[in-house]
C-alpha positions, 0 to 999 in steps of 0.5 A: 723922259722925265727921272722919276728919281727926282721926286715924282714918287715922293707922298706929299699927303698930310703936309700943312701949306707951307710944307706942301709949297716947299716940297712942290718947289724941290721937285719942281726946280730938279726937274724944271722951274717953281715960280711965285706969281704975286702972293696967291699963284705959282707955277712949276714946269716940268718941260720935256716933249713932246705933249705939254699938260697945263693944268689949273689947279687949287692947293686945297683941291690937290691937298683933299685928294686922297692919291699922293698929294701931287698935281694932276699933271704928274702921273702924265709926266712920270708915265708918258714922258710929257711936258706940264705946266700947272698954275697954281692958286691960294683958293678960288681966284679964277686966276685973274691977277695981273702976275698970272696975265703977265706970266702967260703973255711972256711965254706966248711971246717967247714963243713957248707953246710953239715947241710942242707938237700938242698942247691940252689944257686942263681945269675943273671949275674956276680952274676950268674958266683958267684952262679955257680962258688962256687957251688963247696962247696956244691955238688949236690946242685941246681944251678940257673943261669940267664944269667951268664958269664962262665967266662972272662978270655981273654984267654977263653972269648977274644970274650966278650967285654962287660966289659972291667973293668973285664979284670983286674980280674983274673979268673984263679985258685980257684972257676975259670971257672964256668961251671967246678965248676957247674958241681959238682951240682946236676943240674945247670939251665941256664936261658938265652936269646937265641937272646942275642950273648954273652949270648948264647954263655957263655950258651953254654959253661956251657953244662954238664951232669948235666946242664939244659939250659932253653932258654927264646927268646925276655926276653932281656939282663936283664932277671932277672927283667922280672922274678921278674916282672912275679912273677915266679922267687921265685917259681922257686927258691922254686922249686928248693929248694923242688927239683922239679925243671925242664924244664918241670916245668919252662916254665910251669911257664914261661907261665906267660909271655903270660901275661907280657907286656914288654915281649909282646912289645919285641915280636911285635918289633921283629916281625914287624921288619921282616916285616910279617904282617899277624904274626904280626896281629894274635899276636895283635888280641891275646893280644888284645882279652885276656889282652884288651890292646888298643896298640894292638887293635890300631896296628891291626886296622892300619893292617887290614886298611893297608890291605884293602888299598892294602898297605901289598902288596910284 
């Protein structure tokens, strides 16, 4: 198991870029390897065994994170003892250049992958595109994606306008369209919101065999940060490191979001918003009884008065 002596410990919260990048590379080299690759992605490994966690991952996702400033991977390495490979980007690449592609060809070559009894894949948005994407070197490993984009090419994706930097990148060729490159995984879970249009459908276009699309409705376009919030998006990545991971599994684990407000505040606008106040009174009496909150107690009273009023009348 990895030294947690070796800076596994070490807050890396308020530092500029540079600052940021230079700390990451002292604990990566003590504990394992920090590469550059071309001007906008690096990747760092810490290799131990037998479970190896490759993560995509934004400087500025990690850096607004309000935890220790510290890849995801890192909890999994100082707890579990496991391996973990994270890809780093300058902003939102979907991790496309050449020094990337060349990088994940010389391990696959090298046999790297091979070592592992188990190998996960990680990313959420154009970093889950990356997960899926280069899941390829390692077959039958374990996907999780969180509202990635299957790809965006304007040949395949024309109808997703979201990002209209990424209409110069090309997404043709090697490690290209992600939903083929997962489906030489053992099972790819897709996380998504269900009511968010285009994430939809870039879930819908990763439907294989082997894929497990898992819903979350009213989790909203950045599901990523409601998971970590929840505490369940490592236990889900533990899962899928043992293996064990489901549908069935997740939203057992989801369960927590019963008790995840922001989650909650999603619920009660939409459901106001369609205007059924007899739904929308039974959701403030549940929260309100089991999380004690008083916004809720407040609006359910303004429902049982409004009703007592006759104003709920259609």
């Amino acid at each position: 198991m990895q030294d947690t002596a070796n800076g596994f410990d070490t807050p890396m919260l308020g530092l500029s870029r540079d600052q940021w990048l230079t700390q990451l590379e002292q604990v990566a080299d003590a504990n394992g390897h920090f590469l550059p690759l071309g001007k906008r992605h690096w990747a760092t490994l810490m290799e131990d065994k037998p479970v190896l966690l490759v993560t995509f991952e934004t400087i500025d996702s990690i850096q607004k994170r309000d935890d220790t400033g510290h890849p995801l991977g890192w909890e999994l390495v100082r707890e579990l003892g496991w391996s973990h490979l994270c890809i780093l980007s300058d902003g939102d690449t979907w991790f496309r250049d050449p020094e990337v592609i060349a990088y994940f060809d010389r391990l696959s070559d090298d046999g790297f992958f091979d070592e592992f009894d188990e190998v996960v894949f990680y990313g959420a948005g154009s970093c889950g595109y990356a997960a899926a994407a280069f899941s390829i070197v390692a077959p039958d490993a374990q996907v999780v994606a969180v509202r990635p984009q299957a790809t965006l090419s304007p040949r395949l994706a024309g109808w997703d306008k979201r990002f209209p930097r990424a209409r110069k990148i090309a997404f043709d060729g090697q490690y290209g369209f992600a939903p083929d490159m997962a489906a030489a995984s053992d099972r790819c879970f897709v996380i998504y919101d269900p009511t968010q249009a285009m994430d939809a459908v870039h879930a819908a276009l990763f439907a294989r065999e082997n894929t497990v699309l898992l819903p979350t409705p009213h989790l909203g376009a950045v599901p990523e940060e409601d998971l970590l919030e929840m505490q369940i998006l490592y236990r889900v990545l533990v899962k899928a490191g043992a293996g064990t991971l489901s549908r069935a599994a997740f939203y057992k684990l989801y369960r927590a979001r019963r008790a995840h407000v922001p989650y909650l505040n999603r619920l009660l606008r939409k459901v106001s918003q369609k205007k059924r106040p007899f739904v929308t009174a039974l959701l403030c009496a549940n929260v309100a009884r089991r999380l004690k909150e008083p916004r809720y107690l407040r609006h359910l009273n303004a429902l049982v008065q409004d009703a007592d009023q006759g104003r709920l009348a259609s």
